[in-house]
ROROGU-448804 format. One line per field, with one value per residue (C-alpha): residue number from 1; x, y, z; residue in one letter. Coordinates in Angstrom, 2 decimals. Layout:
<rs>
num = NUM,...
u = X,...
v = Y,...
w = Z,...
residuo = a,...
</rs>
This chain:
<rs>
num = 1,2,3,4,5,6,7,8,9,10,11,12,13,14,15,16,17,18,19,20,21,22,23,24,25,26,27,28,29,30,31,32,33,34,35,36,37,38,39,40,41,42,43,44,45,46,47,48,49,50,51,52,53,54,55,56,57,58,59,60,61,62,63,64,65,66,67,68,69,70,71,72,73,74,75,76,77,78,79,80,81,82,83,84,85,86,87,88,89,90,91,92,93,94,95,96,97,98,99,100,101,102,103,104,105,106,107,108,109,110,111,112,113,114,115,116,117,118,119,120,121,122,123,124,125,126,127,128,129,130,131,132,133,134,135,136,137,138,139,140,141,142,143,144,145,146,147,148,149,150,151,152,153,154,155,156,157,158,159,160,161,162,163,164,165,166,167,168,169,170,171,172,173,174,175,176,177,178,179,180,181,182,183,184,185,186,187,188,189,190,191,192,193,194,195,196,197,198,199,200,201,202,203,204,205,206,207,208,209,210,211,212,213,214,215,216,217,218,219,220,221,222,223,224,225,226,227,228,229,230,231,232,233,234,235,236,237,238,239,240,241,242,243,244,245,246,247,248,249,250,251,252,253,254,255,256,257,258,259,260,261,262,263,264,265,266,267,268,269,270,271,272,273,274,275,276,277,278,279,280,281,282,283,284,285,286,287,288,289,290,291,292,293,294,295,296,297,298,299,300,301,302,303,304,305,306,307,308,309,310,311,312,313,314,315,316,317,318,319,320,321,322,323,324,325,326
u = 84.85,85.05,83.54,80.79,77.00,73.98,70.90,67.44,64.36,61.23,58.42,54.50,52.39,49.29,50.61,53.70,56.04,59.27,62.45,65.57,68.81,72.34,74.61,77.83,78.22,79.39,76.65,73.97,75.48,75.81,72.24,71.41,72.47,71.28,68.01,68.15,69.45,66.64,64.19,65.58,65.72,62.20,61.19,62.98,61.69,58.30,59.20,60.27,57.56,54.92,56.81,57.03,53.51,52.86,55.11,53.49,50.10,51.16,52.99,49.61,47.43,50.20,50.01,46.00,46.35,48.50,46.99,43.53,45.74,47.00,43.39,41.97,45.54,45.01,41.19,42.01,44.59,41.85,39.48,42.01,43.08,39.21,39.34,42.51,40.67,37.59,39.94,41.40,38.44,35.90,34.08,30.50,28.62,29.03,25.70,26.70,25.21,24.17,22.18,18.51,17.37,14.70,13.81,13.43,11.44,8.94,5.49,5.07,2.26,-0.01,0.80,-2.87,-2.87,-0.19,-1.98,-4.48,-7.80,-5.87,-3.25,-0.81,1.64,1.33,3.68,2.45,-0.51,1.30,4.23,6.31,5.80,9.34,11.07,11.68,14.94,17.21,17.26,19.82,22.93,22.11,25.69,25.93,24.12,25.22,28.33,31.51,32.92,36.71,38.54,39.06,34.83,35.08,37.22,35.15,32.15,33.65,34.96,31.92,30.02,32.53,32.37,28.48,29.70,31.84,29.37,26.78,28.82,29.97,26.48,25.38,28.31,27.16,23.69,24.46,26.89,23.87,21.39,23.99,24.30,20.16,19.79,19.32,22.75,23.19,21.34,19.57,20.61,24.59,23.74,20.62,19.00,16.56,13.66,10.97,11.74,10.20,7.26,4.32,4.29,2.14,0.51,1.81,-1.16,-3.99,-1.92,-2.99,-0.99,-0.33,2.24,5.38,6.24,9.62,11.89,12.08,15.30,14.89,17.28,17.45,15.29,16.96,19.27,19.78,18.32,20.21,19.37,20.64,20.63,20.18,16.50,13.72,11.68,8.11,6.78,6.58,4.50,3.97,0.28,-0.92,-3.16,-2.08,-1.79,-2.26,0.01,3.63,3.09,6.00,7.06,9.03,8.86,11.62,12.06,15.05,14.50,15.34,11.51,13.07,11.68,12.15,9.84,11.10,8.20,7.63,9.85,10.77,11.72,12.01,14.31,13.66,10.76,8.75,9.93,14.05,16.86,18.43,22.15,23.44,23.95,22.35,20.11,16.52,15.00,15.41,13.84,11.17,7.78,5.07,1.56,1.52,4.44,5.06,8.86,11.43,12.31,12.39,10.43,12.17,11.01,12.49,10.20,11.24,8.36,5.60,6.50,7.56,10.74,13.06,15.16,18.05,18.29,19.56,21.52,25.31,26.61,24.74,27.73,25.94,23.53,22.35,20.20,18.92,17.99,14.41,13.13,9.60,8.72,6.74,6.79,4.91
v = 73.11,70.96,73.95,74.45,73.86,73.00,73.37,72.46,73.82,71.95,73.69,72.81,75.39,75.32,76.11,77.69,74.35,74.60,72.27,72.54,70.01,71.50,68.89,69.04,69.49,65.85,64.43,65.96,64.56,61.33,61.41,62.95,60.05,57.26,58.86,58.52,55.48,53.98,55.89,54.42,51.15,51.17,52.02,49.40,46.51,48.34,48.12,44.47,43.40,44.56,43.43,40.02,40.05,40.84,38.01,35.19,36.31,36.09,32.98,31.29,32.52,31.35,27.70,27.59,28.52,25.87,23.24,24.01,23.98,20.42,19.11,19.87,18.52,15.49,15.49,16.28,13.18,10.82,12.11,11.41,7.97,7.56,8.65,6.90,3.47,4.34,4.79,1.15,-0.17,1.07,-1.81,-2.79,-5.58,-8.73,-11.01,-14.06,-14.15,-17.50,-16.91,-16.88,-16.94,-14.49,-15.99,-19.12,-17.46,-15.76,-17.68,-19.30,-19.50,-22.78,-24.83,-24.94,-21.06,-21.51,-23.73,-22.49,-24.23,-26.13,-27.72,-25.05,-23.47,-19.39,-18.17,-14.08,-16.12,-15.14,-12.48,-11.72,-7.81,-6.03,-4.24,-0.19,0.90,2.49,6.32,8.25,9.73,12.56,14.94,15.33,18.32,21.49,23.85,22.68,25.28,24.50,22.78,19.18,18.93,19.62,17.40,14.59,15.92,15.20,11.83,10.69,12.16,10.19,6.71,6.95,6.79,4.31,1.91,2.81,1.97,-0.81,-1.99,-1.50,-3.23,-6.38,-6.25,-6.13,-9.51,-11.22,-10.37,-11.69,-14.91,-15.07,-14.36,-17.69,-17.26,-21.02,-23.27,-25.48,-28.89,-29.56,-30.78,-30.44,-28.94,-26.03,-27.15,-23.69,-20.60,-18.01,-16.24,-16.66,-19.97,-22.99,-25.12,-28.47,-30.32,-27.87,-25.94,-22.76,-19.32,-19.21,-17.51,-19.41,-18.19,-20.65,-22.37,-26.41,-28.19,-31.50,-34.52,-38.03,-39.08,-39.15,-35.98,-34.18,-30.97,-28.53,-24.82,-21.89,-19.89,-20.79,-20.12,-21.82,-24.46,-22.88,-25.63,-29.33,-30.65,-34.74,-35.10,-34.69,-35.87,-37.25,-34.55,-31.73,-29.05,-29.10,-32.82,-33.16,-29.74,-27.55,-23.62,-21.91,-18.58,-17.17,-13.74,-10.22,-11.15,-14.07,-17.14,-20.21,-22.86,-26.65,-28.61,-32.53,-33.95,-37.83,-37.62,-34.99,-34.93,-31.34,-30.91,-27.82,-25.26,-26.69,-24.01,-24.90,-23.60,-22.81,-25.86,-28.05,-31.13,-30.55,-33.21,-35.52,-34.75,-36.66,-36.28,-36.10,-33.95,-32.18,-33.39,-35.82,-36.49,-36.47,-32.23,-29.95,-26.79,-23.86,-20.60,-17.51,-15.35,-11.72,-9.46,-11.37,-11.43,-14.35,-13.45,-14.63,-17.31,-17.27,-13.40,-14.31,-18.22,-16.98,-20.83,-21.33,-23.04,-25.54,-25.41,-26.38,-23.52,-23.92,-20.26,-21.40,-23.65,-25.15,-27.90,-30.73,-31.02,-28.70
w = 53.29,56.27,58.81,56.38,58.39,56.50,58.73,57.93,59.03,59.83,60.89,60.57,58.36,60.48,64.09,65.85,66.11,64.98,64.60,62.77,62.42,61.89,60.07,58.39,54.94,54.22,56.78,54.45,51.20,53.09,53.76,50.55,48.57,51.19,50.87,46.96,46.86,49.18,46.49,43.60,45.25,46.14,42.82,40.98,43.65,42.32,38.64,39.46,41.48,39.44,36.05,37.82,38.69,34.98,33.67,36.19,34.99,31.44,31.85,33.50,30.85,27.84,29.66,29.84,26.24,25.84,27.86,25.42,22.31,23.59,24.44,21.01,19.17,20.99,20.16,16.74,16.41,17.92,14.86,12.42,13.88,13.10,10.02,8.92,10.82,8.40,5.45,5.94,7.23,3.74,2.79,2.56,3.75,0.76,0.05,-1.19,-4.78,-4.26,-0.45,-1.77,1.99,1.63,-1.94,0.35,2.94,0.15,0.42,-2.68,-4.69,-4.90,-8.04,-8.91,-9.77,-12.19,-14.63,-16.86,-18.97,-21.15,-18.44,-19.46,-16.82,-17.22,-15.09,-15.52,-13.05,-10.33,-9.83,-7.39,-6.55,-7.28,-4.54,-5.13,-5.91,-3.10,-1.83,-3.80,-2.25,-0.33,0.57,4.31,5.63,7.34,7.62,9.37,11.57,10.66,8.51,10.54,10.28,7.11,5.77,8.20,6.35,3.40,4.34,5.67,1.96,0.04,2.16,1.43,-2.48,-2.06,0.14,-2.80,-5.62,-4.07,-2.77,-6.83,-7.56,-5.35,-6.27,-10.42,-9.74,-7.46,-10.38,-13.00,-11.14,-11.15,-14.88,-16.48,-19.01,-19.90,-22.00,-20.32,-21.93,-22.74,-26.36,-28.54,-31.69,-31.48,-33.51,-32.73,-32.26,-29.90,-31.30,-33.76,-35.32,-37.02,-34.39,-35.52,-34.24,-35.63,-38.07,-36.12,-35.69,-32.38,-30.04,-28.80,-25.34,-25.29,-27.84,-28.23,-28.15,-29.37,-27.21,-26.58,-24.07,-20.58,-21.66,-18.43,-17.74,-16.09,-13.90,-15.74,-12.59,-8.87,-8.08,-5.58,-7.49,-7.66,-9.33,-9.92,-11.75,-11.98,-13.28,-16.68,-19.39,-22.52,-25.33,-23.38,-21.90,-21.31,-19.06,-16.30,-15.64,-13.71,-12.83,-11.03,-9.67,-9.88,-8.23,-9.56,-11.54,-13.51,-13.66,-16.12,-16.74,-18.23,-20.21,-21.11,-19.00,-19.11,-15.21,-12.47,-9.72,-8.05,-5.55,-4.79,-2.52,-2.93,-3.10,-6.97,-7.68,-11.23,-13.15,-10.68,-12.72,-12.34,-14.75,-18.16,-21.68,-22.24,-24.60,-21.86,-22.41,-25.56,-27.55,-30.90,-30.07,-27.37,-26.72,-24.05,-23.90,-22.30,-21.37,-20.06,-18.35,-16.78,-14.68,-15.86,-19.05,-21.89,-23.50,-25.93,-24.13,-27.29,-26.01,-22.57,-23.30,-23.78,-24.54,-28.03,-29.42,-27.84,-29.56,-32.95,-34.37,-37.87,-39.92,-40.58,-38.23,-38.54,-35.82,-35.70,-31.50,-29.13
residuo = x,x,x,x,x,x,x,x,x,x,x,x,x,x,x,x,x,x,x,x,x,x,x,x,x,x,x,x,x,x,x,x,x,x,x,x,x,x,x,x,x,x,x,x,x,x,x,x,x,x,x,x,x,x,x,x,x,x,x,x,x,x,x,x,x,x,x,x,x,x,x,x,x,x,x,x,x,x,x,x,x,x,x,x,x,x,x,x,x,x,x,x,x,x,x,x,x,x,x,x,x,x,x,x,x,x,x,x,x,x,x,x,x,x,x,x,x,x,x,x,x,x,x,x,x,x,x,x,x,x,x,x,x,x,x,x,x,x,x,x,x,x,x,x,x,x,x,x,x,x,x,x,x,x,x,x,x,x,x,x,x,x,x,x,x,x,x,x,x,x,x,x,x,x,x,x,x,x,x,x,x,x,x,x,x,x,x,x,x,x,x,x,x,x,x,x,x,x,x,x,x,x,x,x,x,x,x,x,x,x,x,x,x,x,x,x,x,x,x,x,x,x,x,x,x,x,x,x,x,x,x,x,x,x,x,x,x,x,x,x,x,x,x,x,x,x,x,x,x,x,x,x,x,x,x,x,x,x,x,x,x,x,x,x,x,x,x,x,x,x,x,x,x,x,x,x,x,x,x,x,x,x,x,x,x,x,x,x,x,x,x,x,x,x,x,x,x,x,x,x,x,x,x,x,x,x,x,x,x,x,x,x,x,x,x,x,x,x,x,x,x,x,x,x,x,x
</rs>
């Protein structure tokens, strides 16, 4: 085994040159496997290199993705720390029932327009125009893309509700505390009734715009609502019209208007608050005793004050009343 030769021949196909190695048997195994091995060593630093290659790529493109998927996470938490803020933070903007600022800042009418031929204060003379109610809710427009705009969509849709409702909610209280609710004197005894009745000076059928409480003279004369005085009236003649009188606006189109007055201690164009004392009963201009005539009067028209005065314990209302003032 040991004498046995292997020779190999080399020789080129295209010309005459010819070489040739003689080795022993064991060389050429020798060389045989060195050979291989160096093949199969080159083709796994290949298979390596290129699977490395492969994996680094891979690995770069997974951490891009990752590095975006972290951005928007992070943008995403900032949204709904916003949202969360908003959550805590609902709430709407509260007017002070009482601020009548922009009542206050209304030009008022001149006192002169108010009266009519016979010395009589008609407050439908002159009214207020009434402001248009609000824009409905309108839903947020367009189609969120995924589910995070969505549900800010939504948020945003349902924080409009709640600043609506509770904007309504604001504006119903305001208007409660502007409704003349209270009778206007602590104590008295309603002697006429609103509506057709006997003119006790003429014996006449003639409309009663107000109701007549009669009082002591001096009985104090209180604001049912807060309102800006429109009014005052100090001059009068003797046996006509409702002598020493006030007229206040109370906003939301009410307005209230306080007849034969002993004494007045309001002045024209003063801010009034809810029980606040405008005047004293008295028997001045058209009168034949000591009462106060009170009239309730909502968008230009006279309505029935008993209909909107919630303390009538107060008051002493007899079924049938016939009166012998106003």
């Amino acid at each position: 085994m040991q004498d046995r030769k292997v020779r190999l021949a080399f020789f080129s196909l295209g010309g005459s040159s010819y070489r040739q190695i003689e080795m022993s048997w064991f060389a050429f195994v020798f060389t045989f496997l060195v050979v291989l091995a160096s093949l199969c060593s080159l083709a796994v630093g290949l298979v390596w290199s290129f699977s490395n290659f492969y994996q680094k790529r891979q690995l770069a493109e997974i951490q891009r993705d990752h590095q975006k998927l972290r951005e928007n996470l992070k943008q995403w938490e900032q949204r709904v720390r916003q949202m969360a803020a908003g959550v805590n933070g609902v709430g709407v903007e509260i007017v002070d029932a009482e601020d009548l600022d922009a009542l206050s800042n209304t030009p008022l009418p001149s006192q002169a327009v108010l009266l009519d031929a016979e010395d009589n204060i008609d407050p439908a003379l002159f009214t207020e125009p009434q402001p248009e109610s609000g824009p409905d809710v309108v839903a947020t427009a367009g189609a969120p893309s995924d589910f995070l705009s969505r549900l800010e969509s939504d948020f945003r849709h349902n924080r409009q509700i709640q600043k609506e409702i509770a904007d309504r909610f604001e504006k119903d209280r305001a208007q409660a505390e502007h409704l003349p609710t209270i009778g206007p004197l602590i104590k008295g005894k309603v002697t006429d009734l609103f509506g057709n009745r006997s003119d006790p000076f003429n014996s006449r059928t003639r409309h009663h715009n107000g109701i007549d409480i009669g009082a002591p003279y001096g009985t104090k004369v209180y604001s049912p609502a807060a309102g800006i005085v429109e009014m005052v009236k100090l001059k009068y003649s003797k046996g006509r019209g409702y002598g020493k009188a006030v007229l206040i606006n109370h906003g939301y189109g009410a307005k209230t208007l306080y007849g034969h007055l002993m004494k007045i201690d309001v002045k024209y164009g003063q801010k009034i608050e809810r029980w606040q004392v405008i005047g004293e009963v008295g028997s001045t201009g058209r009168a034949t005793g000591p009462h106060l005539h009170y009239e309730v009067w909502v968008n230009g028209r006279a309505k029935d004050p008993m209909q909107y005065i919630l303390n009538q314990s107060s008051l002493e209302t007899p079924k049938d009343s016939v009166s012998e003032l106003d």
